[in-house]
C-alpha positions in Angstrom: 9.3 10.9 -26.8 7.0 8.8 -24.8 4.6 9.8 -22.1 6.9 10.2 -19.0 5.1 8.8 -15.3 4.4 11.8 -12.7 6.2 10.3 -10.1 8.9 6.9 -11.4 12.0 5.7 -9.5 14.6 3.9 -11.0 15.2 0.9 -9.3 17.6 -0.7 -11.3 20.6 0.4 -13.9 22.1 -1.3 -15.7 24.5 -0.4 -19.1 23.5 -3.3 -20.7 20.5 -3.8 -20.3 18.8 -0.5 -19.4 16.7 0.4 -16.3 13.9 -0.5 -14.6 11.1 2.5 -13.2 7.9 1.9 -11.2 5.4 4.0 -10.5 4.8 5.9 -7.2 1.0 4.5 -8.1 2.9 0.8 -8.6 4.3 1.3 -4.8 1.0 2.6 -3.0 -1.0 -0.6 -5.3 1.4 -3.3 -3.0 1.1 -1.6 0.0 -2.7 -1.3 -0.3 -2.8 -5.1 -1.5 -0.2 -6.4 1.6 -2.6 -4.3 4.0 -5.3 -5.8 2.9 -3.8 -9.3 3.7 -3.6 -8.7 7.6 -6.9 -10.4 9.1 -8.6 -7.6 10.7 -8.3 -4.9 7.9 -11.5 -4.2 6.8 -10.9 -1.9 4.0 -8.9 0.7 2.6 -10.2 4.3 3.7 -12.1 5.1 1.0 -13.8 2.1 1.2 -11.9 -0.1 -1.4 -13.3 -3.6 -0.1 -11.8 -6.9 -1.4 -15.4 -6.7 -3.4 -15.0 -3.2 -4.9 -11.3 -3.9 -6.0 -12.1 -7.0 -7.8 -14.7 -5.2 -9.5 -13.2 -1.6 -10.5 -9.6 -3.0 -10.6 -5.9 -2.0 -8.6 -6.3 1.6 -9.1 -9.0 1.8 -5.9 -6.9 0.0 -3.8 -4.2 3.2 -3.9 -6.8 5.9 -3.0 -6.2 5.3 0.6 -2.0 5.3 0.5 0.4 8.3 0.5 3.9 7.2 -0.9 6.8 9.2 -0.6 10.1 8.0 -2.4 13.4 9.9 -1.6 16.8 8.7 -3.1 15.6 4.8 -2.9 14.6 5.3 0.5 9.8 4.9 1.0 7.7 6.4 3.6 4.2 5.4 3.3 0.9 6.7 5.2 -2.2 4.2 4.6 -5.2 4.8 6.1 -8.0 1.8 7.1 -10.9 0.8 8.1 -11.0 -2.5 11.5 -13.2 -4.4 11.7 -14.7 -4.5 15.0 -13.6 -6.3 17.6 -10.1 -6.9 16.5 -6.9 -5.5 18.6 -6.0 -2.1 16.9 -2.1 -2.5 18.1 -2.0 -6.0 16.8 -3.5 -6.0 13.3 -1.5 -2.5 12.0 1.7 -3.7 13.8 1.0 -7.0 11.3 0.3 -4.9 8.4 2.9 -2.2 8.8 5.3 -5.8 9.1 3.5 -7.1 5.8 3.5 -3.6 3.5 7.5 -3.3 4.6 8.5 -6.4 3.5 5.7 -6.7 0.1 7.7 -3.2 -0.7 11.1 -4.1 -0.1 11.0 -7.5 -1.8 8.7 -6.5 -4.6 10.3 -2.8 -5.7 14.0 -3.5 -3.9 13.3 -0.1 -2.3 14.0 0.6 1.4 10.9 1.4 3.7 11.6 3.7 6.5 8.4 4.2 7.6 5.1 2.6 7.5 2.4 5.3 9.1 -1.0 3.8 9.6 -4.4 5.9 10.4 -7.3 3.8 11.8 -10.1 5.9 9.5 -12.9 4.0 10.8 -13.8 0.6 12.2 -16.8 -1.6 10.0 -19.2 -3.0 12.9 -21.1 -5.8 11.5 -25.1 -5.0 11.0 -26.2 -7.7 13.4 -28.5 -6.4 16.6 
């Protein structure tokens, strides 16, 4: 028998085909990606910069993101890192929007609830 994921969800059955499983990891990769996106998200906590992920690849970019899948239905807690200057409210209302929908439409999952932690906020080394 092959190597069976940790955590997988079916997300799609079908008799003639077969099915389709992803990855908990697969789910935390697009949420940390579609944060990312939102203009004012400086990092992921755990400091996976745009910079960093090109460099040591997807896996960083799910350090900072807890998924939880139960019967079809995600909950996900991401933590990140502002940059300064930026309205707190309005950049992780934008990027709990964003990871929602990159889920939903990616996976075909349901998101419930996108819970975002401000870890930190990156103040830029001018004086």
């Amino acid at each position: 028998m092959g190597k069976e994921e940790k955590n997988t969800y079916t997300i799609k059955s079908d008799e003639n085909l077969g099915e389709v499983k992803i990855a908990d990891e697969v789910v935390a990769i697009i949420a940390g990606l579609a944060a990312m996106e939102v203009d004012g998200v400086a990092s992921m906590a755990g400091n996976a910069t745009r910079e960093l992920i090109s460099r040591l690849g997807m896996k960083s970019l799910s350090k900072g993101v807890k998924v939880d899948v139960l019967e079809g239905i995600v909950t996900v807690s991401l933590a990140i890192n502002m940059k300064y200057g930026c309205s707190i409210k309005e950049v992780t209302g934008k990027a709990q929007e964003k990871v929602k929908a990159a889920i939903e439409n990616m996976t075909g999952l349901e998101v419930a609830d996108v819970n975002i932690r401000v870890a930190g906020v990156d103040v830029p080394e001018e004086a």
